[in-house]
C-alpha positions as CSV (number, residue, x, y, z in Angstrom):
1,X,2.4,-12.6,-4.3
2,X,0.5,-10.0,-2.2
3,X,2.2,-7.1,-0.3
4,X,1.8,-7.4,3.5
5,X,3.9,-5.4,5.4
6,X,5.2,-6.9,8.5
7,X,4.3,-10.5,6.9
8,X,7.6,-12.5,6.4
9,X,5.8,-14.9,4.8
10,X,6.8,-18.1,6.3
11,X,3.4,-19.5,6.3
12,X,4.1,-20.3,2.4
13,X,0.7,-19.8,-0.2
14,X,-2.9,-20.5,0.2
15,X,-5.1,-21.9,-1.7
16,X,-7.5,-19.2,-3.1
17,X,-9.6,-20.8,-6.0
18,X,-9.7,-23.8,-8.2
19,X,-11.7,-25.4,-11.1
20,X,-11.1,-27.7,-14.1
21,X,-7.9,-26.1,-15.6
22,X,-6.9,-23.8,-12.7
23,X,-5.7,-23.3,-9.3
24,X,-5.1,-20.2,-7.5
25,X,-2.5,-19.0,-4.8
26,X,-1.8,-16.1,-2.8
27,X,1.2,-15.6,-0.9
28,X,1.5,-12.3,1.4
29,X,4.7,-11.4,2.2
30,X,6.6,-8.3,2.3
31,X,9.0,-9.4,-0.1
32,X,6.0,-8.5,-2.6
33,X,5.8,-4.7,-1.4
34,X,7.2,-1.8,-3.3
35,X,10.2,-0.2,-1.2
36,X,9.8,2.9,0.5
37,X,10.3,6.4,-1.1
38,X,12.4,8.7,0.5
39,X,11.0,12.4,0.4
40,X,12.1,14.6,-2.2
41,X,12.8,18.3,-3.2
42,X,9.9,18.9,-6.6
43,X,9.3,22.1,-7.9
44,X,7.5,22.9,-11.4
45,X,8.0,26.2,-13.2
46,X,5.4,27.8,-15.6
47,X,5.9,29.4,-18.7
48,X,7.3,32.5,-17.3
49,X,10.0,30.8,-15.2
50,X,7.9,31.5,-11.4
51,X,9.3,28.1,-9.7
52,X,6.2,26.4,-7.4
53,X,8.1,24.0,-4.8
54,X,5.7,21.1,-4.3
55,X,7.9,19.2,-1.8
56,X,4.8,19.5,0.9
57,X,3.0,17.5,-1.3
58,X,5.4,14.7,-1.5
59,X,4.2,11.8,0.8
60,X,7.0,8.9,0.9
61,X,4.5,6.7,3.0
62,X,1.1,7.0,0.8
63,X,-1.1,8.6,-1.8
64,X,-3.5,10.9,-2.3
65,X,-7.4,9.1,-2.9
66,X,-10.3,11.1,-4.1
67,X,-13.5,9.8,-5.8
68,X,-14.9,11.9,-8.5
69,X,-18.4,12.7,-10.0
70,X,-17.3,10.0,-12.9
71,X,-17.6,6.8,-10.5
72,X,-13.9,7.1,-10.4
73,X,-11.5,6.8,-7.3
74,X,-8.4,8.7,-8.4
75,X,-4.9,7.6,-6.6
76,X,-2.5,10.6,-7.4
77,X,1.2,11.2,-6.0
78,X,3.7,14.0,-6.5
79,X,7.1,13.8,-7.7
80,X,6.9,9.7,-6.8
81,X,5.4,6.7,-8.7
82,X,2.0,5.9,-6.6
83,X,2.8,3.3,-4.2
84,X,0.5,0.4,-3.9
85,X,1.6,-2.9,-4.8
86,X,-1.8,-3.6,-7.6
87,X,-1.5,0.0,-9.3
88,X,1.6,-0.1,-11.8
89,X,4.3,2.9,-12.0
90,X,5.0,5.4,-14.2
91,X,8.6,4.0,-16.3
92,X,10.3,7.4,-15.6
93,X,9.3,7.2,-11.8
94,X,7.8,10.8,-11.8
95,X,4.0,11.8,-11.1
96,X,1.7,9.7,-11.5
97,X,-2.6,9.3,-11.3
98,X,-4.4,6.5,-11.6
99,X,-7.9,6.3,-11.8
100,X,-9.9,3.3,-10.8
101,X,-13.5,2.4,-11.2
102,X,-15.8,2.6,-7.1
């Protein structure tokens, strides 16, 4: 199963790949996607007890992507499992990164 949003997926699977002992199948639907996240207050506090709100940085509709010096492409959200359908969630649903090798 492959998310595609808008996709009801009524055209069923296709064929993707086959040998010997294996065939392959992808079906995009949006059945497949992760549901949306509603925004959220978040705040941290340091070891003095100043609270920093990081609501802003919230982003219920996508993540943040940066490529580092490493030959990494980090996907990072705030307060929020990362959203994409291939990149698994954090169990307790809070931040998350997730780097990925370019």
């Amino acid at each position: 199963m492959r998310c595609a949003p808008g996709v009801d997926g009524s055209d069923g699977p296709r064929h993707v790949f086959s040998d010997e002992c294996t065939h392959e199948f992808e079906w995009a639907t949006a059945l497949a996607c992760q549901p949306k996240h509603e925004a959220i207050d978040c705040a941290v506090y340091d070891p003095d007890g100043k609270m920093y709100d990081l609501t802003r940085l919230v982003d219920p509709e996508s993540n943040y992507e940066t490529a580092g010096a490493d030959g990494f492409l980090y996907v990072v959200n705030v307060c929020r499992p990362i959203g994409e359908p291939d990149v698994p969630s954090p169990p307790n649903g809070g931040s998350t990164h997730c780097p990925l090798v370019l």
